[in-house]
N, C-alpha and C positions, 0 to 999 in steps of 0.2 A: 158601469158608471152610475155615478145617483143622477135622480132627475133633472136637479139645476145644469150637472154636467150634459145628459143627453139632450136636454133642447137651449145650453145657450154656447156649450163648445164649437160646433158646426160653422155659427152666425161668428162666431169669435175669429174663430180661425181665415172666418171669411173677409176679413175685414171692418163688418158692419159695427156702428155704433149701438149699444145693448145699455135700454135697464131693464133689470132683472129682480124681482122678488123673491127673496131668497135667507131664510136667517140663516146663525151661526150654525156648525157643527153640519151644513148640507152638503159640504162640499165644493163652495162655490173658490176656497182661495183654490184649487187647485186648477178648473174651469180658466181664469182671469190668468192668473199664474203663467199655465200653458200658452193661452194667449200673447204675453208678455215676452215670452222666452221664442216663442214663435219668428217675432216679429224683430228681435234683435240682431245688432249687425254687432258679434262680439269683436271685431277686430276695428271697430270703431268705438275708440275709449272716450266716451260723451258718455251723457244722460238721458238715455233714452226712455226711461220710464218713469211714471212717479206715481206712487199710491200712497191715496190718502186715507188713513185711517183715525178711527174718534177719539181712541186712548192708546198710553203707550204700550201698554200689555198686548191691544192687539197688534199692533204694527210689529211688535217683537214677535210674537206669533206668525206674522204674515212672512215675514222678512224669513225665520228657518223655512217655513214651508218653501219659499221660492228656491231656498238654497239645496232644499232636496230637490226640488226640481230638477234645479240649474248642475246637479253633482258629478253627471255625466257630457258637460260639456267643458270647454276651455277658460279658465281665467275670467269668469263669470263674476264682475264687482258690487255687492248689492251694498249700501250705506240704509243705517238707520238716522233718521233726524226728527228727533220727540223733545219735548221738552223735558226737563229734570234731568238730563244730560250735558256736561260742559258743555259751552259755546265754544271756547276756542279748542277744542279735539275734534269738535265736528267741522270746523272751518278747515284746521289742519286735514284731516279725512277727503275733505271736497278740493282741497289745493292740488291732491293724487288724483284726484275723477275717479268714476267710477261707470256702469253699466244704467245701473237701476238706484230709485229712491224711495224707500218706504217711512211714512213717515206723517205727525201731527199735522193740522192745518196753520197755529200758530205760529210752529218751529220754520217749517217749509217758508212762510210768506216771511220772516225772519230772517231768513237766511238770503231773500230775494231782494229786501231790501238791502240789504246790507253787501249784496253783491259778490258774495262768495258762493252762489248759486246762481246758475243759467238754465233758461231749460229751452233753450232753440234748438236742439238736436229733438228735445222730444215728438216720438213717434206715437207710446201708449199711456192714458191717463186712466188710471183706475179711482174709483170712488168706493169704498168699502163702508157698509152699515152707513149711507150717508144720510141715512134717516135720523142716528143718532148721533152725526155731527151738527145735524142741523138743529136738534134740539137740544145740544151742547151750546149754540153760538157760534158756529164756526161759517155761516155762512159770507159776509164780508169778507174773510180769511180766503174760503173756498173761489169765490169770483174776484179776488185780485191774484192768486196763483193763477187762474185760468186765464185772466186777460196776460199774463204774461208767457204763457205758451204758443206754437205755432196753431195756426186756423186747420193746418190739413193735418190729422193726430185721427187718432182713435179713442174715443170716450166710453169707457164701461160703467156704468153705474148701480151698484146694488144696494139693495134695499132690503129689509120687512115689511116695512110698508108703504103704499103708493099712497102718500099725502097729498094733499092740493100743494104744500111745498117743494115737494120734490117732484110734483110733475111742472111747477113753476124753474124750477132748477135743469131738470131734463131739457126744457124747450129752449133755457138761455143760454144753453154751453154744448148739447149734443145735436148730430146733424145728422136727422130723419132715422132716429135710433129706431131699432126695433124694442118690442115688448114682449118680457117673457112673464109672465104672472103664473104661478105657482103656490097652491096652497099655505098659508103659513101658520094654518091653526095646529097645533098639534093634535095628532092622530091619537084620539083614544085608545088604539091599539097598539101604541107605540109608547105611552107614559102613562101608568097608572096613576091616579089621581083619588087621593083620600083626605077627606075633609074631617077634623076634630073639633069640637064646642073647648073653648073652656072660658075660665074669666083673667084679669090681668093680676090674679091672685096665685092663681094656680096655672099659671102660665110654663115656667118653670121644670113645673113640678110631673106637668102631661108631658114635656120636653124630654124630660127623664126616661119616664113609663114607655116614650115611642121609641128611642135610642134603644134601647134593652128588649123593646119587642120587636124588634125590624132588626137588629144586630146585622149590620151597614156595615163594610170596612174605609168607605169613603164616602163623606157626606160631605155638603155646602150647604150650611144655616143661613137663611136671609133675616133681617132686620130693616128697620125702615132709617135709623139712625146710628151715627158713629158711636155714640153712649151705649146705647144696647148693644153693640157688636162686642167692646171692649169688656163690659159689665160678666158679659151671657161666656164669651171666651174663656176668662179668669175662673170661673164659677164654673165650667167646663174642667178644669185644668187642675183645680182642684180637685176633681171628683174622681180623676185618673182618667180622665179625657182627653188624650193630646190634642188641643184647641189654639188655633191661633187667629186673630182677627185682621181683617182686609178692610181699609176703608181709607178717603182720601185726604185724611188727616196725617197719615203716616209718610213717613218719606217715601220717594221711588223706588230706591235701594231696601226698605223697607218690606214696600208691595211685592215687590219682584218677589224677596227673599220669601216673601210668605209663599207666594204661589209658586216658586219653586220646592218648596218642602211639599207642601201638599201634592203637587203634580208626582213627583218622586217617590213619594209611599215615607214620608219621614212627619208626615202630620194628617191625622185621619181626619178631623172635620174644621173645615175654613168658615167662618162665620162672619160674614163680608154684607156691609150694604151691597148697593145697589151697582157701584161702580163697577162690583166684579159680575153682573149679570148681563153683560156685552160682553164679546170678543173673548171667553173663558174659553180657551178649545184644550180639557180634558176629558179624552173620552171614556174615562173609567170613574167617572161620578155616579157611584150605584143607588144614591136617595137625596133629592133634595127638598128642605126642611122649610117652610114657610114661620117662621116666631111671629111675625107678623105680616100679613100679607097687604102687600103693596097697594096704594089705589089708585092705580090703572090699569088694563085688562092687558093692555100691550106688556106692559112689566113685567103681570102673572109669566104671561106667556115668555117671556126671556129666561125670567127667571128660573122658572120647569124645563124651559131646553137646554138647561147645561147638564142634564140626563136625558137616558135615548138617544143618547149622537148614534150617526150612519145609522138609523133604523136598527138599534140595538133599543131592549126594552126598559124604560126606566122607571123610576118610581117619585113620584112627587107626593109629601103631607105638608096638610095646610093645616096650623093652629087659627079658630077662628071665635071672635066672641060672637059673633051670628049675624052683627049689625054693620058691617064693612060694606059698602056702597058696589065693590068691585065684585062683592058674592053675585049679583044682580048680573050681571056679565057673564058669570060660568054656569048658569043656570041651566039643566036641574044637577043639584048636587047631592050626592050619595053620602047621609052622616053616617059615621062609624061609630060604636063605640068605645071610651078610651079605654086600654088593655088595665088586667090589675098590675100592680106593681112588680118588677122583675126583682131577683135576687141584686143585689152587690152588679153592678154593671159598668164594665171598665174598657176603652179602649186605646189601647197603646196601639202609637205605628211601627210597624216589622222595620220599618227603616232607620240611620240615622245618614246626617249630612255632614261632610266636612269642607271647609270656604279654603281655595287655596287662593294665594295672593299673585298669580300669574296665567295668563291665559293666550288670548291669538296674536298678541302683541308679541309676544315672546316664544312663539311658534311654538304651544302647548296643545297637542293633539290628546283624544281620549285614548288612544293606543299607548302611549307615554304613560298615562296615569295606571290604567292595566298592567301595564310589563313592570313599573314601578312596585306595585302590588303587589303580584302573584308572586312577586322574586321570595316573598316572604312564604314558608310552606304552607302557614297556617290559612291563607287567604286564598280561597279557587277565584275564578274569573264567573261563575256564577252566585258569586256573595256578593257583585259589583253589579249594582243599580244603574239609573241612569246619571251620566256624566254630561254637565252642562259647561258646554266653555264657552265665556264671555270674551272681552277687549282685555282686561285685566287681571280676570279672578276666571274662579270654575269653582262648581261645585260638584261632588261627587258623590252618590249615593251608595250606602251599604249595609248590607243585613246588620242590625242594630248591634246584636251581640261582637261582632270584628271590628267594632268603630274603632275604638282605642287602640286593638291593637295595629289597624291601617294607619292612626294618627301618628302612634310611635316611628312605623317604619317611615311615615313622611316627614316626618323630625327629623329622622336621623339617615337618612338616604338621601341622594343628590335623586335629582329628576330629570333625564334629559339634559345629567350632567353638570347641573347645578342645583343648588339649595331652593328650597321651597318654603315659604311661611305657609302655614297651616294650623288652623283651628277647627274644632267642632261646634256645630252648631247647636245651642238648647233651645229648646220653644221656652 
């Protein structure tokens, strides 16, 4: 077990009320998760759990994790409710009940008004990253779901960090929690840490020179604005960089799709503000890229964890013009200096994706999309990626060179015995 697991599982299981300090990538959905599933009475089709999380990327995170969890028990209902999702599919969704709810602060207390959510059955309330729901705004949101749950419940609440708000938060909603405090700095032996000078001239240009001396097959570029993600992306893309940018200008459908390709192996560097530096849980982010580093130390610190997940060792470079308020914080810091220029430096992802128009609505399993596949000679079942099935669509990943011809056979094959719309995807 990782640490967060071995000292706040025990307390969990035990019933007690926990906050826990704990970032992303530690292992804590699993911790809470178990908890949750613990404590369920599946043959009682209520709402016994609800977890809240800050953004919808993580709650869709959290929500698979439980379902592996929950994969060896019976008829185990988990509901997502985020916003940027229809309202009435998710009203339709809750009109069925379900087990469990993961899900936004806004959406959740939406759905409470409106009455097509009750949570008098609930047993377990999770609070996930509520540090950075609370400095989302979500706190209002957060204590009108809470006054409408039962007094005798289970409260978990984790963190990064113990603010005087969330210890404001723990005292108004949790009863005689226990405290788990666990380091949250990152372990210098755990993420290498390399800092570069340059100016906002030759910004760019040191971007180049580190890509080509680090030869990464998976990066996340940070920015501090949506303009520079978009700009640095394109300019990327050109250069034979498969580059795609994250940021919350983009639709939902948008976000998603981006961090599904990336996750997938079908886009080697995602260049995302800040939105994507919570609740990112990819554990094969082998460098990430500071373009410009953030100012606040907490940020840093997010930011660099979406490398080194589970005590696996990562690699973080910071571009710095020297005078950033936030260097004062990571102090002392080791300059390096910038490498000479690489040859011609290109990275294509091994993968490509293809969007099918049918997924768990229409009882579309990844076994289906395999046996669909393989019927073709030319395609083995280790040229097949990861397969993601949604409510309505899936995406499925494939050694780049077979795409077209898995696209043909999904053209012109039934799936499970019916027709299939199907496209591939281009960055």
């Amino acid at each position: 077990m990782t640490p967060i697991q071995q000292e706040s599982l025990p307390h969990i299981l035990q019933g007690h009320d926990l906050i826990a300090q704990a970032k992303t990538g530690s292992g804590k959905t699993v911790a809470f998760g178990l908890g949750v599933l613990h404590n369920l009475h599946v043959k009682t089709f209520r709402i016994q759990a609800l977890l809240l999380c800050p953004t919808r990327e993580l709650a869709s995170q959290v929500a698979s994790e439980l379902r592996r969890l929950a994969s060896a028990m019976h008829n185990v209902k988990i509901l997502e409710l985020c916003g940027g999702s229809p309202m009435k599919k998710q009203i339709h969704s809750l009109a069925h009940q379900a087990h469990i709810v993961v899900g936004t602060p806004g959406r959740v207390r939406a759905h409470l008004q409106r009455e097509t959510l009750t949570l008098e059955h609930l047993n377990t309330l999770v609070l996930d990253e509520a540090d950075r729901m609370l400095d989302m705004g979500f706190y209002d949101d957060i204590a009108a779901i809470i006054e409408t749950a039962p007094q005798k419940r289970q409260t978990l609440l984790f963190s990064a960090t113990f603010s005087d708000a969330i210890r404001t938060l723990s005292h108004r909603f949790l009863n005689h929690a226990l405290e788990i405090r666990l380091n949250s700095e990152t372990r210098s032996d755990q993420i290498i840490q390399h800092f570069y000078r340059c100016s906002d001239a030759t910004r760019e240009t040191v971007l180049l020179h580190l890509l080509g001396h680090y030869q990464k097959e998976r990066v996340i570029i940070f920015c501090n604005t949506k303009t520079a993600c978009d700009t640095l992306a394109d300019s990327l893309y050109d250069r034979g960089i498969d580059a795609l940018a994250m940021h919350s200008d983009l639709e939902q459908f948008e976000r998603e799709e981006a961090l599904t390709l990336f996750a997938n192996g079908s886009c080697s560097v995602l260049v995302a503000t800040d939105v994507a530096a919570r609740g990112l849980d990819i554990d094969t982010v082998a460098l990430v890229l500071n373009y410009e580093l953030p100012f606040e130390h907490d940020l840093y610190l997010h930011r660099i964890g979406r490398t080194g997940r589970m005590d696996k060792q990562g690699l973080s470079v910071s571009l710095c013009l020297g005078d950033e308020t936030v260097l004062e914080t990571l102090e002392p810091i080791t300059w390096h200096s910038i490498p000479d220029a690489p040859h011609p430096y290109t990275l294509r992802a091994p993968m490509a994706t293809l969007f099918i128009s049918s997924g768990k609505k229409e009882k579309l399993r990844p076994g289906d999309i395999v046996g669909a596949l393989t019927a073709d000679p030319a395609i083995s079942a280790d040229a097949i990626g990861t397969i993601t099935v949604g409510e309505t669509y899936t995406y499925v990943a494939l050694r780049k060179h077979l795409a077209d011809t898995a696209l043909q056979r999904l053209q012109r094959h039934p799936v499970k015995g019916r027709t299939v719309r199907v496209k591939r995807l281009h960055l």
